[in-house]
Structures are given as C-alpha cells and as structure tokens.
C-alpha positions as CSV (number, residue, x, y, z in Angstrom):
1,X,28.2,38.3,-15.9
2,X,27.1,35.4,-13.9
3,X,26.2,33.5,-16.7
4,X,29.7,33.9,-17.9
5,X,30.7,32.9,-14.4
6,X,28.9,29.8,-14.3
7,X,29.8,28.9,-17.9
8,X,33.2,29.1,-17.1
9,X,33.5,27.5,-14.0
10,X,31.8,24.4,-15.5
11,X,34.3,24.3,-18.2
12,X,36.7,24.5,-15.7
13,X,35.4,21.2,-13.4
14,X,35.2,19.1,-16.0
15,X,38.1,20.4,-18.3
16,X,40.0,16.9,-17.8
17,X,37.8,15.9,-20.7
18,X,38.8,18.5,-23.2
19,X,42.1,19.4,-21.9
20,X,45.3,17.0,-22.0
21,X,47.2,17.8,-19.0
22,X,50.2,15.5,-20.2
23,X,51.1,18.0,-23.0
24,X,48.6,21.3,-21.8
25,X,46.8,21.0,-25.5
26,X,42.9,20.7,-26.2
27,X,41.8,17.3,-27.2
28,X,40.5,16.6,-30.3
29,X,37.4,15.4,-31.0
30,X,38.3,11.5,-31.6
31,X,40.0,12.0,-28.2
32,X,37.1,13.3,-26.0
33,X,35.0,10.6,-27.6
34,X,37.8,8.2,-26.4
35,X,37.9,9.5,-23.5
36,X,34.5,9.8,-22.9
37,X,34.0,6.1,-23.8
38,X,36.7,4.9,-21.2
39,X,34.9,6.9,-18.3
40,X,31.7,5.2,-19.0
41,X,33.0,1.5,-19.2
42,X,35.0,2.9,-15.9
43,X,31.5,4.0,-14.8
44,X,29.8,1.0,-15.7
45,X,31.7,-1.5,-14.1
46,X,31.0,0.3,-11.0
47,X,28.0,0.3,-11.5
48,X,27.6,-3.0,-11.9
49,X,29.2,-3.4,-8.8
50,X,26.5,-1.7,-6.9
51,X,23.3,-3.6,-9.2
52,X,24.7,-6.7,-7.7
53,X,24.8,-5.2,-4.3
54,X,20.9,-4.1,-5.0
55,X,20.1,-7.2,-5.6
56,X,21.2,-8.8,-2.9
57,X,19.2,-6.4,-0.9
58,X,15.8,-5.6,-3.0
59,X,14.5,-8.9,-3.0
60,X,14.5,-9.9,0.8
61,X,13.9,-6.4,1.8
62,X,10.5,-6.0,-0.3
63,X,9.4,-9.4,0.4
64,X,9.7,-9.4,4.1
65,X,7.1,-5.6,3.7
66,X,10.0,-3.2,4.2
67,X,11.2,-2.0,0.7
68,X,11.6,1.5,1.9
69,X,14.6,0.4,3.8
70,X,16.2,-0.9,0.5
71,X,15.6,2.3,-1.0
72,X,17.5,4.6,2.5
73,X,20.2,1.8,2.3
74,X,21.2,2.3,-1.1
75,X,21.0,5.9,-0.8
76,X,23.1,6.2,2.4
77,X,25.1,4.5,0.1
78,X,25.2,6.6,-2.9
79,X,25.6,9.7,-0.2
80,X,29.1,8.9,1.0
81,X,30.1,7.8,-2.6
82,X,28.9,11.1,-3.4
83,X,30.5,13.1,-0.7
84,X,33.5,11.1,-1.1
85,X,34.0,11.7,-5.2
86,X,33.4,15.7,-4.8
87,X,34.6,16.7,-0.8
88,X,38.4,17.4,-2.5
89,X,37.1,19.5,-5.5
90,X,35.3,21.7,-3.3
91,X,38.5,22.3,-1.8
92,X,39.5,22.6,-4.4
93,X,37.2,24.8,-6.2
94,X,36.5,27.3,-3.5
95,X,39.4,27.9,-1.6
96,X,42.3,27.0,-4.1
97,X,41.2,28.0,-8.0
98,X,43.7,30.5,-9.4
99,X,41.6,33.1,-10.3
100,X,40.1,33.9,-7.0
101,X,41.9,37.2,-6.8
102,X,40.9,38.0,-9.8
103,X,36.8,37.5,-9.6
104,X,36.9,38.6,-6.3
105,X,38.6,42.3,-7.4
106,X,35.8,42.3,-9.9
107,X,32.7,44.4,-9.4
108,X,30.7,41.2,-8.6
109,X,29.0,39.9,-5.3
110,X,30.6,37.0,-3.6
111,X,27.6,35.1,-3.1
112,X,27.6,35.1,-7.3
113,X,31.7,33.9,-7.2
114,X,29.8,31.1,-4.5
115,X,27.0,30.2,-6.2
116,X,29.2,29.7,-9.7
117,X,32.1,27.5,-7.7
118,X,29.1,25.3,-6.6
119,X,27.4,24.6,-9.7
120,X,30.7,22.5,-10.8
121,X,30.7,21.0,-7.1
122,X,27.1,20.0,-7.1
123,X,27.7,18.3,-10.8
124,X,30.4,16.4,-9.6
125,X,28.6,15.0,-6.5
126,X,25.8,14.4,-8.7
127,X,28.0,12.7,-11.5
128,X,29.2,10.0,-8.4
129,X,26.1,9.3,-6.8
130,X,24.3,8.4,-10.2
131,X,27.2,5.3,-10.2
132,X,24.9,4.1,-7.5
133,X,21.5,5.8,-7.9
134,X,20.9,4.6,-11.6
135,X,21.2,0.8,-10.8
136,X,19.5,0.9,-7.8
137,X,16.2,2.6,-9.2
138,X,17.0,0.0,-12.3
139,X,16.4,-2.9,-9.2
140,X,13.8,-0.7,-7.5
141,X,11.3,-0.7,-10.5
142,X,12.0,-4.2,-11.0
143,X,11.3,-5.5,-7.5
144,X,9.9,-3.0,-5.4
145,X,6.3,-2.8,-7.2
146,X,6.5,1.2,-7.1
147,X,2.8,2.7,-8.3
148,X,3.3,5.3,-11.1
149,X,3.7,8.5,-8.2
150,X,6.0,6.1,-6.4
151,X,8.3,6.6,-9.7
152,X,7.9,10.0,-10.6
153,X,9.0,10.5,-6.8
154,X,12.0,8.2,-6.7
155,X,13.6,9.5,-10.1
156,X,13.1,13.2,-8.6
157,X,14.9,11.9,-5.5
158,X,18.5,12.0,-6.4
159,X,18.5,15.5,-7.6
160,X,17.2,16.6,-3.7
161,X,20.0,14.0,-2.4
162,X,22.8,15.7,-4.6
163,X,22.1,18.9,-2.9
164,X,22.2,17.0,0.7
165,X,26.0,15.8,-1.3
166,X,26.4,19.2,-2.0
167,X,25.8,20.5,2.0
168,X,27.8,17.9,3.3
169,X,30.7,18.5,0.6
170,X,30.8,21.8,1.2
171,X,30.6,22.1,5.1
172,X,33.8,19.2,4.9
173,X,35.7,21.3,2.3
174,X,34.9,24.2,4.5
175,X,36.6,22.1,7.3
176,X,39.6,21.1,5.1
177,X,40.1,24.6,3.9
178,X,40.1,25.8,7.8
179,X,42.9,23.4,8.9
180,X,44.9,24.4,5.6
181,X,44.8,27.6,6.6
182,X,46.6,27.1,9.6
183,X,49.0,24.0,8.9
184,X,52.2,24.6,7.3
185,X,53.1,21.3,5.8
186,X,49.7,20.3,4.0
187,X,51.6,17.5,1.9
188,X,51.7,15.4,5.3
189,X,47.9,15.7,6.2
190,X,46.8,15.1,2.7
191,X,49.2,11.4,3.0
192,X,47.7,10.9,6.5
193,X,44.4,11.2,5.6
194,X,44.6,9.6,2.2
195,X,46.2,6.6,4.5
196,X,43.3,6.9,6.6
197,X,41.0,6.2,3.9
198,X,43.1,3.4,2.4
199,X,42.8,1.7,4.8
200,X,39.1,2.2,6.1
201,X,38.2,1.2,2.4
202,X,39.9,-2.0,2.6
203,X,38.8,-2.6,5.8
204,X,35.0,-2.1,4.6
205,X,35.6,-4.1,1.7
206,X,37.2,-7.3,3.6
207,X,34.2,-7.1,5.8
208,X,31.1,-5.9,3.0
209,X,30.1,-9.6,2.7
210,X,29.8,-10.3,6.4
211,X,28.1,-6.3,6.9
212,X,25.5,-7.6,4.4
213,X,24.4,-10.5,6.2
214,X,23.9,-8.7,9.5
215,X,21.9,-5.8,7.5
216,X,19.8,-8.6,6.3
217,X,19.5,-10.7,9.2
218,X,18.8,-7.7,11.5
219,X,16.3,-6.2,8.3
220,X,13.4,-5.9,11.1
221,X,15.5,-4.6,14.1
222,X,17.0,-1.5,11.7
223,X,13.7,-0.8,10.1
224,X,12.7,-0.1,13.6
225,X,15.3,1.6,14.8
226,X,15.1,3.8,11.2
227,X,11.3,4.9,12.2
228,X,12.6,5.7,15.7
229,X,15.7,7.7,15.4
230,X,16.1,8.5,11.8
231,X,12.6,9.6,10.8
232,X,13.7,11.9,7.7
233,X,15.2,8.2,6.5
234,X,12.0,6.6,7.0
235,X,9.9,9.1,5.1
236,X,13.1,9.0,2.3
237,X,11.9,5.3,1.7
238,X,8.6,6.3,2.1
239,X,8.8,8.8,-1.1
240,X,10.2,6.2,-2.6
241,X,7.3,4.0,-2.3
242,X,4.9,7.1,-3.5
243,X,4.0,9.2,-0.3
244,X,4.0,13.0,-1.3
245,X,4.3,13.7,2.5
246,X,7.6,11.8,2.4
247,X,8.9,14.0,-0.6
248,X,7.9,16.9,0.2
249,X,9.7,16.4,4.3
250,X,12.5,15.3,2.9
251,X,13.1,18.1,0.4
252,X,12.5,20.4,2.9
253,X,15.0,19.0,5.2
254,X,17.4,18.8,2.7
255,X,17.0,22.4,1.4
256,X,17.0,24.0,5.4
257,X,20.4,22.5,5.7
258,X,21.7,23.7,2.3
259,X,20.2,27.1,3.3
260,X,22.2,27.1,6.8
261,X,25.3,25.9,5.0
262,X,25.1,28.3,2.3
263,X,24.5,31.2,5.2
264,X,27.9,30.4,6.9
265,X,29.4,30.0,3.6
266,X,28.2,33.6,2.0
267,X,29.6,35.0,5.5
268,X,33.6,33.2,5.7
269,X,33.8,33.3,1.9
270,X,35.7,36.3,1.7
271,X,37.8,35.5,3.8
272,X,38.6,32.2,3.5
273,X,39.5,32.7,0.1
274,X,42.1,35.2,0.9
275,X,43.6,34.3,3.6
276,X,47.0,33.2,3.3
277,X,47.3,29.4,3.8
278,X,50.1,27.8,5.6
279,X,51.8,31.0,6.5
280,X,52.6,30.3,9.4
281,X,53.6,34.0,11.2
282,X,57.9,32.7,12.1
283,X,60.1,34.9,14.6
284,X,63.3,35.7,12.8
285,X,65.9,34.7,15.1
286,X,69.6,35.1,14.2
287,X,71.8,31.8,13.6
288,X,74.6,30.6,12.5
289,X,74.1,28.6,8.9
290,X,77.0,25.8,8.1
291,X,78.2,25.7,4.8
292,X,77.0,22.3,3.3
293,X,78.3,20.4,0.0
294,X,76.7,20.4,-3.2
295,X,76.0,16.9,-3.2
296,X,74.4,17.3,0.0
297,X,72.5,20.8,-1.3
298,X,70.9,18.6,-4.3
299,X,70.1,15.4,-1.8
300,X,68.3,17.9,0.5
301,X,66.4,19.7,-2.6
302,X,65.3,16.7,-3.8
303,X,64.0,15.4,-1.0
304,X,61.9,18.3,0.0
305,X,60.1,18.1,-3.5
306,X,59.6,14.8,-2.8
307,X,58.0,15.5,1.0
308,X,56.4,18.4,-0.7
309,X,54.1,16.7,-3.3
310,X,51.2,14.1,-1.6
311,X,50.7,12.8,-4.7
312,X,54.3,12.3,-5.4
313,X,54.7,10.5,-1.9
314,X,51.6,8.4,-2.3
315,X,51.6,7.1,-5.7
316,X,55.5,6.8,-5.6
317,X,57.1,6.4,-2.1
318,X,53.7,4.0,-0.8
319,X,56.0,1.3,-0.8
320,X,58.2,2.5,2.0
321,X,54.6,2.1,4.0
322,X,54.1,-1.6,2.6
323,X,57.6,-2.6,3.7
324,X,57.1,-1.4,7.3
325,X,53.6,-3.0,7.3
326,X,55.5,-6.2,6.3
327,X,57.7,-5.9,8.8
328,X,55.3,-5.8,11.7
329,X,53.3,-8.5,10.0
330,X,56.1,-10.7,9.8
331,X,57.1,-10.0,13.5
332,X,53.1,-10.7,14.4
333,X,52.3,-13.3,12.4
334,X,55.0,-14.3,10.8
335,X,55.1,-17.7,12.9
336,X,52.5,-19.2,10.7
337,X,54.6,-18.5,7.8
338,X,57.3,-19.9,9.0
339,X,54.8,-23.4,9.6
340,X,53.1,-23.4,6.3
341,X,56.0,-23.0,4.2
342,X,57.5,-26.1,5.2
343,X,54.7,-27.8,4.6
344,X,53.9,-26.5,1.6
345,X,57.2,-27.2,-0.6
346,X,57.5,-30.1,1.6
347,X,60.2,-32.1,-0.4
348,X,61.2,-29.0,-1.8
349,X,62.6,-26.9,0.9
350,X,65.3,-25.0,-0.7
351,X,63.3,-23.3,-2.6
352,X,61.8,-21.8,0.3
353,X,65.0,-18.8,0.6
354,X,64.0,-17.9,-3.2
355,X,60.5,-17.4,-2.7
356,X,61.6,-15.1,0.0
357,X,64.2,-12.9,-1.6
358,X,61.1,-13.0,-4.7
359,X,58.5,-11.8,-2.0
360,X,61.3,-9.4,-0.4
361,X,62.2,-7.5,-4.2
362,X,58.4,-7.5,-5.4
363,X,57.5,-5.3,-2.6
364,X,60.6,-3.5,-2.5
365,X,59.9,-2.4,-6.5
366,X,56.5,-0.9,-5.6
367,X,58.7,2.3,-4.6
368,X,59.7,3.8,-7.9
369,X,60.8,7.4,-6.7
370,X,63.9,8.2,-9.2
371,X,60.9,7.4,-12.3
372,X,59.6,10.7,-12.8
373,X,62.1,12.6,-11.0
374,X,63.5,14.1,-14.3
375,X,60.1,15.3,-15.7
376,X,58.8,16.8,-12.2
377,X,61.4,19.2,-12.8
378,X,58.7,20.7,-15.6
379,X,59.6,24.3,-17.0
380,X,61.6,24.7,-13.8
381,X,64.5,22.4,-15.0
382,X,66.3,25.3,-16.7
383,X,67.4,26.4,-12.6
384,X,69.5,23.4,-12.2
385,X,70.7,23.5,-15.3
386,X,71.9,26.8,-14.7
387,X,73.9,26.2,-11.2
388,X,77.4,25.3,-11.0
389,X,76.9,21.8,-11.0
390,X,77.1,19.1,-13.4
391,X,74.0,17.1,-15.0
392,X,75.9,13.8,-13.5
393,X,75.6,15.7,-10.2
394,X,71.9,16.3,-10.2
395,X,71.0,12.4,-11.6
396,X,73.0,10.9,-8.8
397,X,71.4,13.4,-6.0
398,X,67.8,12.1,-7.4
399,X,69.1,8.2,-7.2
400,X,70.7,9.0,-3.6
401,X,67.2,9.8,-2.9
402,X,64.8,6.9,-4.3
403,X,68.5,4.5,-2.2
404,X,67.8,6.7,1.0
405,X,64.0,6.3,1.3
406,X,63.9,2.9,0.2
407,X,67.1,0.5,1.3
408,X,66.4,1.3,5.5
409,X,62.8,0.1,5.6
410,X,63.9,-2.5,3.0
411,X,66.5,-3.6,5.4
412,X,64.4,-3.6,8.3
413,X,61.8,-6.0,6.5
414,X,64.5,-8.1,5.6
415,X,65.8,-8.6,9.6
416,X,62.3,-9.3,10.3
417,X,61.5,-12.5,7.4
418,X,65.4,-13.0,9.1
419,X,64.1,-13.8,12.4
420,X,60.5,-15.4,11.6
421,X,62.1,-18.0,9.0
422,X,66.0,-18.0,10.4
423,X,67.4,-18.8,6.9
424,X,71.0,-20.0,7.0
425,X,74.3,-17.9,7.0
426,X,74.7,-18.5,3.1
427,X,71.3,-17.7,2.5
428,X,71.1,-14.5,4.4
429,X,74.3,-12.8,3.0
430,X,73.0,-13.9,-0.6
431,X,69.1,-13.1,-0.1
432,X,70.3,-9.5,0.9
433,X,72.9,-9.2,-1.3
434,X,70.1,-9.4,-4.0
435,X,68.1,-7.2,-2.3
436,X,70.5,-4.3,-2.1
437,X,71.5,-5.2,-6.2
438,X,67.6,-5.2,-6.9
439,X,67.1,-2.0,-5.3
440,X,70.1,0.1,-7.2
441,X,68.9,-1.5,-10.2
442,X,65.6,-0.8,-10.0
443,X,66.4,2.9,-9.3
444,X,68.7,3.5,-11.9
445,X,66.0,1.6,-14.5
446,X,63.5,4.0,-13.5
447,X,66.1,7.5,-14.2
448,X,66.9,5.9,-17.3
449,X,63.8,5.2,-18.9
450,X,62.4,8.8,-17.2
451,X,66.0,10.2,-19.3
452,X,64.9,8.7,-22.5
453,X,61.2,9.6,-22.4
454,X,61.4,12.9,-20.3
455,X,57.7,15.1,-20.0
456,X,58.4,19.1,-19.1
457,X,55.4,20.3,-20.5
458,X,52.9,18.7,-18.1
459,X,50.1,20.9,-16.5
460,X,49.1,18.9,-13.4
461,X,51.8,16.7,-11.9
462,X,49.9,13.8,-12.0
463,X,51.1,13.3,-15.3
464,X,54.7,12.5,-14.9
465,X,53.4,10.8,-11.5
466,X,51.2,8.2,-12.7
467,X,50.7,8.2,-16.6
468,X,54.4,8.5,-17.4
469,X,56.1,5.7,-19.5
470,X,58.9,5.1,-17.2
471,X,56.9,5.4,-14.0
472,X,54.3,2.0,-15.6
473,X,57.3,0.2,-17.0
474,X,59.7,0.5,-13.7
475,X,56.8,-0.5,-11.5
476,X,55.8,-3.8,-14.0
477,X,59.6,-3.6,-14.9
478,X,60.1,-5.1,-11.8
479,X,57.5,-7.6,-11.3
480,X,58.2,-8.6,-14.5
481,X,62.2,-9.4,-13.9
482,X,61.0,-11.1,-10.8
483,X,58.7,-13.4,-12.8
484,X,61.7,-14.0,-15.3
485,X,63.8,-14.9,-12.7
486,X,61.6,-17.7,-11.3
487,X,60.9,-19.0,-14.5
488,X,64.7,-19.5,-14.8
489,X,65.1,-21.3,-11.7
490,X,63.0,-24.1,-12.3
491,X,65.1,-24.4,-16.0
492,X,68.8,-24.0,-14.1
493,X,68.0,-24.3,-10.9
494,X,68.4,-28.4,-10.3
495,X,72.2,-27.7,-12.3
496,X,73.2,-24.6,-9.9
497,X,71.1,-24.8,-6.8
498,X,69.3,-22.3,-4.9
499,X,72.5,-20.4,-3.7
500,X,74.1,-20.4,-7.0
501,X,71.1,-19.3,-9.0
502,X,71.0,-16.5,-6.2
503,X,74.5,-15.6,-6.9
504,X,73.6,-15.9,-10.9
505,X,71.1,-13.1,-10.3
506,X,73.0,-11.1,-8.1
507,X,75.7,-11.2,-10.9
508,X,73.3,-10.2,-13.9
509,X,71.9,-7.6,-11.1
510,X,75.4,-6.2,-11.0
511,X,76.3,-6.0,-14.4
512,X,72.9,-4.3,-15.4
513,X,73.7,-1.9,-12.7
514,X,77.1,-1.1,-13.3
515,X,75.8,-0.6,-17.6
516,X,72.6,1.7,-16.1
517,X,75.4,3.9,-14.3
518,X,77.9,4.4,-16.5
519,X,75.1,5.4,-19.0
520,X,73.3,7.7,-17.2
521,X,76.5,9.3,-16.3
522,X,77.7,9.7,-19.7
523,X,74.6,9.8,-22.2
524,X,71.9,10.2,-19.5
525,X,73.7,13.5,-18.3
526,X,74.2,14.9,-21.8
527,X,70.5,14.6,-22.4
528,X,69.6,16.4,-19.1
529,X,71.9,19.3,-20.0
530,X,70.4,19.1,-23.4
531,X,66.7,19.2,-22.1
C-alpha cells in the first residue's frame, strides 16, 4: 500500500508533464517530449546563469588557498533556490491535496501518508538545486583540483543538501499552513508575500554585481568568520575538498535536523491536515440587509472573484501596483525627469507630451483584468447564465470591473507626471483624454478576444490566467498599438502637430471603442448565452 502511495503521489507532483491543465486531457507522447525539451532549455539557461556566476568565484577563491569557500557559497546558493522552488508545494502537498480525507480514513499510518507527500517534495527541491549544483561541480572539477575521494564526496553532497532543502521546506510550509489556518482571506497574504519577494529579488539582482565584489574582496575575512561561526559550512567545503570527517559531520547534521523536523511533523500531521482553514468561528448578529441593484450584485461578484484568486490579482491586476509606484517615483524623483527631458529632445520639445501620454498608456495596459474574465467562469458559467439577467448584463459588470481597478490609480499617476513636468492646459485635457480612451479600449479588447476564444474546461486557473490567447495578445496588444502610434507620428506628425495627432488617436481610440461595445453587446452577449 505504500508503494502505491508513493507511486501515486509522484505522479501527482510532477503531473504538469503528462497532464494538460488547459483542456484536463493526458499529453501525448510528442507533447511530453515537447514539453520536456522546453523545461530543459528553460533549465539550461539558468544554468548557465549560475556557471558564469561559478566562475567568477572558483578561480580567485582556489587560487588565493580557500576553495572550500567556493564550494559553501555556491551551495548556500543552491539551498535557497532550492527552498525557494519547493516551499509552496509542500504547502501544497501536505496540507491542501484533495485526497487527504480520503488516505487519511484509510487503514494506513500517517507517518506513511507523510513520508509519501515528501518523496514528491524532496524531488522537487532536488530538481531546483541541481540548476545550480550541476554547474558548479562542472567548475569545481575544472578549477578546484579535487583528489578522486574529494569527487566521490562532492557528487554525494547534493543528495544530503536536498534533505537539508527538504527540512527547511517543510518546517516553512509547516509555518505557512499554520497562518492559513487561522487567516480568513489567504488571497491577500499570498499577494503580499509574493510582493515581498518581487521585490527582494530585484533588489538582489540590481545589487549581485556589487555583492560579488565584496564576497571577493572580503574572501579572507568570511573564510574566517565561516571557520568561527559556521563550522558545519566549513567542514561542507571541507568534504568537498575530500575530508571523510567533513562528510560524514555534515550528513549527520543534516539528518538530526530532518529527524527533529520529521518528529514535529509525524505529531501536528493529523491535525493540521484536517483542520478547517480560514474558518474563522463568526457571531451571527441580526441586521438589516439593503436591497442592492443587479448591476451592482454582478460588479460586487466580480470583484470578489477577482480579490479572491492571488494569482488572478498578481498576474492580472499587478499593474494597479506599477501605477502607484509610478506615482510616488514621479513625486520623488520625478524632478530629474523633468531636467533631462528637455535636454534630451532639445530642439524637439513638443514631442516631449507624446512620450508622456506613450509612457502613461504602456503602463496603464499592463492591467488586463476583463482578458480572462469570461473563461474563469469555468464549468460554473452555467449559474449566471441561469439568473434573471441578460449576457449584456454580466459583460458590462466584468468591464465595470477591469474601469474601476484601473482608471483611479491611472488618474493619480497622471496628476503626478502633471505636476513634475506641468504640461500645458491643451496638453493635459488631451494627454488624459487618451488615457481614459486607451483604458476602455484596452478593456473591451481584452472581453472580446476572451468572447471569441473562451476556455471553460481548464483544470488549474492558471490557464485562462496566463496561457490564454486573449490574456498574451491584450497585454502585447497594447504595447503594440502604442508602438504603431509612434511610428505614425514621426510620418504625420510635422502636418498635424503634437496636439492634433493626440486628438487623431483619441478619435481612432473612440471609434474602436464605440465598434468593441456595440459588438460585445450584440454578438459578444449571444456567444456568452450560447457558451
């Protein structure tokens, strides 16, 4: 029975190969080697990544005596990427799988549920730190001079690191699953934290360059430090090098922590997995309920899928972020903008309003909520279909929503470039004239194009979210009319003028708009009904 277990759970971690989750049908066999084949380029250009970064380090690290360092670096390394690529699916896999209830009624131990949710875990932190473990052993028996041991021991090393992945992994998902259980609106702290990462990734990765440099000027003063107050790091390096003491401290180490983390996780097992997550114990109080509109019934439904799905809000709704980071950096630093522009169309000034409005609409198209609104409806899309509304209802509830999340922080960027580059009168009323056009537009491209290549039989939303048609041609859509229009200015633009090529896009902006409308509210609501 554990064998079956096992067998099944690893089918189940890495069923993204086999299984299509746009249409919930098996692959066939041309398409898992596809897909298989796009993983490892994916794979291999990471890696690559990290071979250059090994580089940089082996070299002056073994010749200034203190290889063992390279080798803890790049495994620290390798650790959080590790941790990182398999934290969620433990989550995931332990606390959130379907088919708890059902193993767990089964005459079975839960330390053998446990130890078959793990295997896929500990595969998956293994499959991520390999990105950085393969080249850096490539580099490490290239420059490090290992002896024959030293090998043996350093290609044995990852496999006791991925159970250290494994410990670590697990005691975070433990964490995770622990404030799940007790927040009601999980959608928000998956954004948040997503956020959080965003941006502590881009702030690593402005500053790696600069990071390396001080890891390699200081190499002598963190070796030190290393021997002093991380001594299971120093005898990782050494095991590295060869030293069977080293290997054999380390894997000890490594294996007393998986054994602690196991022991709490045998014990809260149980009951984490069937405790009831989110439901948060509410009072009943009487109160009086006022009777709302339809319209405003469908506005307040869509918006609560939308505040309901992280993925949905992050992949979708991340420009409403951008804008209001724009604002503040406009506000901030905007002053330096308002210098170098000058001087860099110096001669050329009034072109200066365009490549705001151009700068204004680029980020304002990064939101493209109304795009898969049609096909998250999934199988569910026969319950609207069946209330006393009409399909023309629904569609202009969904645009409503994509207007009302993304015209106020639009507007607020907008007052801010206002008061950093103080355009004139003209140039304001037409710069956000465009603005508003660009933004209907945009939303009513994205429920048309979602209308005429609709997905209900999706298995993870995901699918709709970021691998739909309409969500990829709305998003470049848009970056692609904005290119259009600036190639057009500098063909009409010395006939018309900056204002009046403005007003010439806010007229074809207009017109498009008016056509996407009446379209969706005719043959667009005739195919919803129809779906």
């Amino acid at each position: 029975m554990t064998k079956a277990i096992l067998k099944k759970q690893l089918m189940e971690s890495f069923s993204w190969l086999y299984f299509n989750r746009k249409n919930g049908k098996k692959r066939t066999i041309k398409g898992i080697i596809g897909y298989v084949a796009l993983y490892l380029l994916l794979f291999g250009m990471l890696g690559y990544i990290f071979y250059m970064m090994a580089i940089a380090l082996a070299e002056p690290l073994c010749e200034a005596g203190i290889g063992w360092l390279y080798f803890v670096l790049m495994s620290l390394v390798a650790v959080v990427l590790g941790v990182f690529g398999s934290v969620f699916n433990t989550y995931a896999s332990l606390y959130q799988p379907k088919d708890n209830d059902l193993l767990l009624s089964m005459p079975l131990p839960a330390s053998r549920i446990l130890l078959a949710r793990l295997a896929g875990v500990y595969l998956m932190g293994l499959m991520y730190e390999l990105i950085v473990m393969i080249p850096a052993l490539l580099v490490w028996f290239m420059v490090g001079r290992v002896s024959a041991v030293g090998v043996i021991l350093s290609l044995l090393l990852p496999f006791v690191l991925s159970l250290f992945i494994l410990s670590l992994s697990c005691a975070l998902g433990w964490v995770v699953a622990l404030i799940s259980a007790h927040v009601k609106n999980k959608s928000a702290v998956t954004v948040a934290l997503s956020l959080a990462f965003f941006a502590a990734y881009y702030y690593f990765y402005m500053k790696a360059y600069n990071m390396l440099l001080g890891v390699l000027n200081k190499a002598s003063e963190i070796a030190a430090g290393v021997k002093s107050y991380g001594y299971p790091l120093y005898q990782l390096g050494r095991a590295a090098q060869g030293s069977f003491f080293g290997f054999l401290f380390v894997t000890a180490v490594i294996v007393g922590i998986f054994a602690l983390v196991w022991l709490v996780l045998s014990r809260s097992f149980f009951k984490m997995a069937t405790m009831q997550k989110g439901a948060a114990k509410v009072k009943y109080r009487e109160r009086m309920v006022k009777r709302q509109s339809t319209d405003y019934a469908l506005l307040v439904k869509e918006l609560k899928r939308f505040t309901a799905s992280a993925n949905y809000m992050l992949n979708c709704g991340l420009g409403i972020l951008f804008m209001l980071i724009a604002s503040v950096a406009l506000l901030w630093k905007g002053r330096v903008l308002a210098e170098v522009l000058p001087l860099l169309y110096e001669g050329a000034e009034e072109i200066i309003p365009l490549i705001l409005a151009a700068a204004l609409c680029m980020i304002v198209s990064m939101n493209d909520v109304s795009a898969p609104s049609v096909s998250l409806e999934g199988k569910n899309i026969w319950i609207l279909q069946s209330f006393p509304v009409s399909a023309w209802q629904v569609l202009r509830a969904k645009l409503r929503m994509h207007l009302m999340l993304t015209l106020p922080p639009a507007v607020i960027m907008t007052v801010c470039a206002f008061i950093v580059l103080k355009p004139t009168v003209g140039e304001m009323m037409f710069i956000f004239l465009l603005l508003v056009l660009f933004t209907l537009t945009m939303a009513q491209l994205g429920l048309f194009l979602n209308l005429k290549t609709p997905n209900l039989k999706w298995t993870n939303e995901i699918v709709p979210i970021k691998q739909s048609f309409s969500v990829t041609v709305t998003l470049f859509g848009g970056w692609g009319i904005i290119i259009v229009c600036g190639g057009l200015y500098f063909l009409l633009g010395k006939y018309v003028g900056t204002l009046g090529f403005m007003a010439l896009i806010c007229l074809f902006l207009a017109v498009a708009s008016v056509i996407l409308r009446w379209w969706i509210k005719t043959k667009g609501a005739r195919i919803f009904a129809a779906l």
